[in-house]
N, CA, C and O atoms as a GROMACS GRO file, in nm:
protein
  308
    1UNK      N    1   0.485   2.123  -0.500
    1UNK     CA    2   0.467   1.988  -0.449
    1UNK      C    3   0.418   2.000  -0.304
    1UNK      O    4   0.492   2.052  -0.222
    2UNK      N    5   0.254   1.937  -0.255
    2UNK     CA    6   0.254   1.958  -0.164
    2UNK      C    7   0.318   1.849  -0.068
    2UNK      O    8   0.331   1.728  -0.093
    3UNK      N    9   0.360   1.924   0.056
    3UNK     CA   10   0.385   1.779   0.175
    3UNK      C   11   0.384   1.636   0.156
    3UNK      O   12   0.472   1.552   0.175
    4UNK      N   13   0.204   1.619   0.095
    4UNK     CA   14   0.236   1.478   0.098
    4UNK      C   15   0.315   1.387  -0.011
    4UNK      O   16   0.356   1.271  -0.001
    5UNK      N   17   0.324   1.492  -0.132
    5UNK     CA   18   0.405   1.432  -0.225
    5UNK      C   19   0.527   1.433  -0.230
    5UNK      O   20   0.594   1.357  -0.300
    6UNK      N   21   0.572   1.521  -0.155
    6UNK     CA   22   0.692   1.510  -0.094
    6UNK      C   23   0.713   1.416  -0.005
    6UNK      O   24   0.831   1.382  -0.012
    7UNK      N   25   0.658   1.360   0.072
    7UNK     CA   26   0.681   1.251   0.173
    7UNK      C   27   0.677   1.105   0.104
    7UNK      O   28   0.749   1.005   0.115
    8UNK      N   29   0.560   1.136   0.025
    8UNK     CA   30   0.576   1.013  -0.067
    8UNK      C   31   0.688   0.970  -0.186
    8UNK      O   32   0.719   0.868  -0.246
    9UNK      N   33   0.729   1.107  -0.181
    9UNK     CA   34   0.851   1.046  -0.270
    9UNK      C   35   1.005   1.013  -0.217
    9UNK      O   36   1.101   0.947  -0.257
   10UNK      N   37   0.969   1.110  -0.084
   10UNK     CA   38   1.077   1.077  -0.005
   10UNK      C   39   1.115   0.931   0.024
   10UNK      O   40   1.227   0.880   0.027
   11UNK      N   41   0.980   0.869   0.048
   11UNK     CA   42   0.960   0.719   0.085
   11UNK      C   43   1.020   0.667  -0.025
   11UNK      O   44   1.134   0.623  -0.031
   12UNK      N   45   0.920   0.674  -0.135
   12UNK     CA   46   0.998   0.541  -0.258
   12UNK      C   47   1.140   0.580  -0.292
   12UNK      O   48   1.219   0.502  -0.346
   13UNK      N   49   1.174   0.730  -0.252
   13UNK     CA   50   1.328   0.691  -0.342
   13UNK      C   51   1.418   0.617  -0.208
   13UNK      O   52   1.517   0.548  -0.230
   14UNK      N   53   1.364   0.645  -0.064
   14UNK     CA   54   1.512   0.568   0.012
   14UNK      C   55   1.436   0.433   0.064
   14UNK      O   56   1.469   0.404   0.179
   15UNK      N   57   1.336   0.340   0.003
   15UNK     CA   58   1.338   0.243   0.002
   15UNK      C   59   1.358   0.169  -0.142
   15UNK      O   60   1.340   0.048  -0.157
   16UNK      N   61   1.400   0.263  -0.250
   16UNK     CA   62   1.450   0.178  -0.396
   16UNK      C   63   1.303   0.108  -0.445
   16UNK      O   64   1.309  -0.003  -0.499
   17UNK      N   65   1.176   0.170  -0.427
   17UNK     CA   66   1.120   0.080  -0.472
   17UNK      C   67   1.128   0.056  -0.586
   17UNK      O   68   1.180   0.158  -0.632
   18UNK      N   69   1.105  -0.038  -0.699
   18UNK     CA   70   1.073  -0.069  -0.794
   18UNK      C   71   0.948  -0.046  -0.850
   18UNK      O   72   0.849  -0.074  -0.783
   19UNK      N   73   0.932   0.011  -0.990
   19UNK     CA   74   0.818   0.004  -1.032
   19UNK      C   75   0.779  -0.170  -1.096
   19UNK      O   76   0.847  -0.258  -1.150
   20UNK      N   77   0.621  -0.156  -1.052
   20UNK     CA   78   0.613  -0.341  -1.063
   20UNK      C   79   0.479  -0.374  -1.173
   20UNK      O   80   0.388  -0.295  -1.196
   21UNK      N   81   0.493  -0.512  -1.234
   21UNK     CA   82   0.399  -0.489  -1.328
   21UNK      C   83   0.226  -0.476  -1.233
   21UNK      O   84   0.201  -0.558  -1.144
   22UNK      N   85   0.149  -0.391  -1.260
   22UNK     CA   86   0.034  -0.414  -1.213
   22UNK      C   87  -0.018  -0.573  -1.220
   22UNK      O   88  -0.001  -0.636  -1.324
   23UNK      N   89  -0.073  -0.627  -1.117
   23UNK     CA   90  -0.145  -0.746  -1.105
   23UNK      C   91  -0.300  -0.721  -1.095
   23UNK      O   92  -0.344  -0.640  -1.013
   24UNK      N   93  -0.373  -0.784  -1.170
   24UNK     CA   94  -0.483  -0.755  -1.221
   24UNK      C   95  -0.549  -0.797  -1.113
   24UNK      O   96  -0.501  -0.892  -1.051
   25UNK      N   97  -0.669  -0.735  -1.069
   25UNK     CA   98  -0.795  -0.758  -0.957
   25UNK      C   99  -0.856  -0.900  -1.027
   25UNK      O  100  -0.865  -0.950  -1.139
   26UNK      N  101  -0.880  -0.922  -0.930
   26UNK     CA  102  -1.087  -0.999  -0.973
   26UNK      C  103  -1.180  -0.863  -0.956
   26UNK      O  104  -1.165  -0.750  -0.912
   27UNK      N  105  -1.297  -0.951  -1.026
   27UNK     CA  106  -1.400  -0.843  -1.047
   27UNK      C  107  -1.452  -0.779  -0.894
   27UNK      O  108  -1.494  -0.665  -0.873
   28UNK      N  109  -1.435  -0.896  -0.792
   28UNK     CA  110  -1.491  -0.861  -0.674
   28UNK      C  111  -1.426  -0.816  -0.616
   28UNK      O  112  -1.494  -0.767  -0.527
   29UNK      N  113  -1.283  -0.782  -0.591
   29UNK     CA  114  -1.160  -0.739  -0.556
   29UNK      C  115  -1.180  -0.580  -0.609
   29UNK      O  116  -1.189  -0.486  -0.530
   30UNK      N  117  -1.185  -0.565  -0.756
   30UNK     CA  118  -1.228  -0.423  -0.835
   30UNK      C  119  -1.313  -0.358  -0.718
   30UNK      O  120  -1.278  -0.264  -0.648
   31UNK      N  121  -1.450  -0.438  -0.711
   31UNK     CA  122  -1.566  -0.362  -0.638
   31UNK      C  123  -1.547  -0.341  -0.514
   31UNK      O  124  -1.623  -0.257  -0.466
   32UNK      N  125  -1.453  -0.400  -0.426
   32UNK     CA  126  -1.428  -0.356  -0.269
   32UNK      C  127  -1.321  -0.274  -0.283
   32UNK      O  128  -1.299  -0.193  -0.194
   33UNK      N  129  -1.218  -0.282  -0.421
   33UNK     CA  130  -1.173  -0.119  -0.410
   33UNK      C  131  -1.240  -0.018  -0.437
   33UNK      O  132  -1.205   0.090  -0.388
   34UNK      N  133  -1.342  -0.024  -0.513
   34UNK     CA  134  -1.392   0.111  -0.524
   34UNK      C  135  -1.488   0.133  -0.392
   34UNK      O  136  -1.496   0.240  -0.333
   35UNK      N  137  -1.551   0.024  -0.358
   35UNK     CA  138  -1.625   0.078  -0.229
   35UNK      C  139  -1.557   0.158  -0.117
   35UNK      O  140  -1.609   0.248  -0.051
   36UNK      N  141  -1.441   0.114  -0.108
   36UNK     CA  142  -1.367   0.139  -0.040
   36UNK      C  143  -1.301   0.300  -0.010
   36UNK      O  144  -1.287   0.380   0.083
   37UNK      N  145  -1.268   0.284  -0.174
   37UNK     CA  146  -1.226   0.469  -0.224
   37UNK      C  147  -1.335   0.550  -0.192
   37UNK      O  148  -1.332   0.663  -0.145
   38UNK      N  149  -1.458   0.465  -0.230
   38UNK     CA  150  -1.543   0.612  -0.172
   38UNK      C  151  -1.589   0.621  -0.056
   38UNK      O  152  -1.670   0.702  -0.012
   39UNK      N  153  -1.523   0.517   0.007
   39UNK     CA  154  -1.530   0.547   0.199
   39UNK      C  155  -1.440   0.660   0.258
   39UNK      O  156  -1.452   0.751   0.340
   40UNK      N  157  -1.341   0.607   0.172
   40UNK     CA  158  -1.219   0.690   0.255
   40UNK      C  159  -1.249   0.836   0.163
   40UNK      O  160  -1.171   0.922   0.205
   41UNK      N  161  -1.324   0.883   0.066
   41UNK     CA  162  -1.357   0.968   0.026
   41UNK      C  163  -1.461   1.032   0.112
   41UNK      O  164  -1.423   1.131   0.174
   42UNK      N  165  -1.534   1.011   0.121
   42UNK     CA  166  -1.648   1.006   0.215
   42UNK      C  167  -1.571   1.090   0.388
   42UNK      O  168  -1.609   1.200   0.429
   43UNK      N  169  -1.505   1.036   0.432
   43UNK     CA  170  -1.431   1.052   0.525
   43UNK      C  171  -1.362   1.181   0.579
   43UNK      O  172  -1.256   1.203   0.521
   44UNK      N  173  -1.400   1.289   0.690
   44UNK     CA  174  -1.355   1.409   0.693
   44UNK      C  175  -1.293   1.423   0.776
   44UNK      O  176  -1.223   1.524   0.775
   45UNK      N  177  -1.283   1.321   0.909
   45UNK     CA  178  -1.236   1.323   1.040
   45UNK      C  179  -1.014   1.267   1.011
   45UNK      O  180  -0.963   1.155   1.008
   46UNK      N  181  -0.972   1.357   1.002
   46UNK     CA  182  -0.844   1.378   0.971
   46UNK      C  183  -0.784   1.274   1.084
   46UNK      O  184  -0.710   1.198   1.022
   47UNK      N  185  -0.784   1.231   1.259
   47UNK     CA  186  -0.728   1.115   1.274
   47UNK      C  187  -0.803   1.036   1.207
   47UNK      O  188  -0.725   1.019   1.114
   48UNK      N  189  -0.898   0.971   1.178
   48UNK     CA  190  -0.964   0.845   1.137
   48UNK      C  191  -0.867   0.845   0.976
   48UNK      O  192  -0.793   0.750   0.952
   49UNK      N  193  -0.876   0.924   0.908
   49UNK     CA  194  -0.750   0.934   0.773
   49UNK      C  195  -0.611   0.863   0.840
   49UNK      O  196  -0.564   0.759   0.794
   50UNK      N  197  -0.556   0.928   0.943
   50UNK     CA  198  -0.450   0.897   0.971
   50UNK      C  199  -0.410   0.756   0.995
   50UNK      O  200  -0.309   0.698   0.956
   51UNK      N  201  -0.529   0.703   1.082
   51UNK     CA  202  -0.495   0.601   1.178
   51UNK      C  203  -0.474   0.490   1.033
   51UNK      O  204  -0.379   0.417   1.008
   52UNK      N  205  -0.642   0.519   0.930
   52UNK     CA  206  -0.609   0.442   0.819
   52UNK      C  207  -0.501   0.405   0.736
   52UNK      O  208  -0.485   0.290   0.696
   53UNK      N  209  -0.408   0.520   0.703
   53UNK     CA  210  -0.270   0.488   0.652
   53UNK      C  211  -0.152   0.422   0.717
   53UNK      O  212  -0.061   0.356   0.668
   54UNK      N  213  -0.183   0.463   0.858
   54UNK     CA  214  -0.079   0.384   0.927
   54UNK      C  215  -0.130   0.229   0.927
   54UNK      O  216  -0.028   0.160   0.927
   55UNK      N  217  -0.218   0.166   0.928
   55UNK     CA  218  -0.255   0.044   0.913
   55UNK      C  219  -0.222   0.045   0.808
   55UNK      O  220  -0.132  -0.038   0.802
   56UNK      N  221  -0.247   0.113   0.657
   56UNK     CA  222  -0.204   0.081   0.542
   56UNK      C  223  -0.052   0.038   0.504
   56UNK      O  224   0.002  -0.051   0.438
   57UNK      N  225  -0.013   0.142   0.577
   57UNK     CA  226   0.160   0.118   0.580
   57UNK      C  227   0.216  -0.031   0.656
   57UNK      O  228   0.308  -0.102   0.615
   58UNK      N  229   0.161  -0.046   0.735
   58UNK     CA  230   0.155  -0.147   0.853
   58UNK      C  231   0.133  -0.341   0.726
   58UNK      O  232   0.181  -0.454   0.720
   59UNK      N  233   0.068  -0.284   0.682
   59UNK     CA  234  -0.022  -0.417   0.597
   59UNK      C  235   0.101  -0.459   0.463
   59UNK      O  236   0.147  -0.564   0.418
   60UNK      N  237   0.118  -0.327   0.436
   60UNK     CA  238   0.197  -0.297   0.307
   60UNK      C  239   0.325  -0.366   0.343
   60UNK      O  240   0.336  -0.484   0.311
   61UNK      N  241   0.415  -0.313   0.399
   61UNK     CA  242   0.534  -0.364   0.516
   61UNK      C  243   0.501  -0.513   0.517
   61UNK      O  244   0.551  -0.591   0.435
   62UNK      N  245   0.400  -0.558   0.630
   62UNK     CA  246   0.396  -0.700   0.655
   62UNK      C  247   0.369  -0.791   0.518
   62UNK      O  248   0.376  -0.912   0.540
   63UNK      N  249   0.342  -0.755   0.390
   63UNK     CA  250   0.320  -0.773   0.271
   63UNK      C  251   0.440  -0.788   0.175
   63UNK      O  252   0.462  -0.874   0.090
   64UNK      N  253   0.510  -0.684   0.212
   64UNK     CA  254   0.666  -0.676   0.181
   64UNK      C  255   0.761  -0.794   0.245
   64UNK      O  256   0.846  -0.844   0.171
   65UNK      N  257   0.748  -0.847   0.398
   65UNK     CA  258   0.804  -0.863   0.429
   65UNK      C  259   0.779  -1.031   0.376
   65UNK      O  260   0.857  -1.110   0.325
   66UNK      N  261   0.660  -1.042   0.406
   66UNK     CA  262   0.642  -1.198   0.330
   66UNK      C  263   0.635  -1.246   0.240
   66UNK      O  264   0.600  -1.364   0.236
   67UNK      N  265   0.670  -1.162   0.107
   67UNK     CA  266   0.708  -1.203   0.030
   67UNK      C  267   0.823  -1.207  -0.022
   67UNK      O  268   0.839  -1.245  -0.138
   68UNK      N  269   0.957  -1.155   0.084
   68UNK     CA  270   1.062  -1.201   0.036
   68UNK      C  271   1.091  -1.257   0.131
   68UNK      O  272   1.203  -1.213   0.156
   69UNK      N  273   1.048  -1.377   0.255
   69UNK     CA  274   1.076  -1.440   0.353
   69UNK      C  275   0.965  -1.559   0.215
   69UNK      O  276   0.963  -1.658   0.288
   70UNK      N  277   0.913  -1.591   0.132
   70UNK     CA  278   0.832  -1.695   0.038
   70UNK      C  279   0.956  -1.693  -0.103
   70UNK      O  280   0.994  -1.786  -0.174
   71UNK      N  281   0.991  -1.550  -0.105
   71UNK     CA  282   1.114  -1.570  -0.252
   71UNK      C  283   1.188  -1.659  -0.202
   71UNK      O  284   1.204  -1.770  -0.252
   72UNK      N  285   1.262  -1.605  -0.057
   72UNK     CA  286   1.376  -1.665   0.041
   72UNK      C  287   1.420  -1.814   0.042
   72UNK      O  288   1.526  -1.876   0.034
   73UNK      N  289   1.217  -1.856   0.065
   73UNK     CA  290   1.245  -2.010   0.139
   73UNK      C  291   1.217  -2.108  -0.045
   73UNK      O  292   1.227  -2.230  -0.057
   74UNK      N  293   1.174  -1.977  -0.197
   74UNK     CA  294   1.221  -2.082  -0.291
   74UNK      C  295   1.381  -2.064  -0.288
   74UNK      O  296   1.452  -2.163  -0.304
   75UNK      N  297   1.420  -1.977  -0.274
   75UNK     CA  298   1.554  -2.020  -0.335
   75UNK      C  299   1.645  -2.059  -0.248
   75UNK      O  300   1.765  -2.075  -0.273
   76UNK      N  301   1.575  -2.079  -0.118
   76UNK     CA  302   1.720  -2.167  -0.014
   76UNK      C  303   1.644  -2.309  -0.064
   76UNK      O  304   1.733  -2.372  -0.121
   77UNK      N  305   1.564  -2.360  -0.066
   77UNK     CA  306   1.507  -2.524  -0.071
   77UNK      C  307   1.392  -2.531  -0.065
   77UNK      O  308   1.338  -2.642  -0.067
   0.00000   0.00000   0.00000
């Protein structure tokens, strides 16, 4: 197992994630992920990788966080 799969699993097991049902793209959603993959494929400069995941993590988090501050405010009223 290299490093990063180790880190990555380190992550999901001490935040409990849940496995979740996939939510389906739009078609145009599909095509800016793949453009996308083959950017960051494309990509050799190891900070510019970095800086990207930490925004990823960053997005992911603030993504996390608003949607159980939207569960929150259905089930208080």
């Amino acid at each position: 197992m290299t490093f990063l799969d180790q880190a990555h699993h380190n992550f999901i097991a001490s935040n409990r994630i849940q496995p979740m049902a996939l939510i389906e793209l739009s078609m145009a959603q599909t095509f800016e992920v793949e453009r996308l993959k083959r950017d960051i494929e494309a990509q050799n400069d190891p900070e510019v990788l970095r800086a990207l995941v930490k925004d990823l993590l960053r997005a992911w988090f603030s993504e996390k966080a608003s949607t159980n501050q939207a569960i929150q405010q259905q089930l208080n009223g």
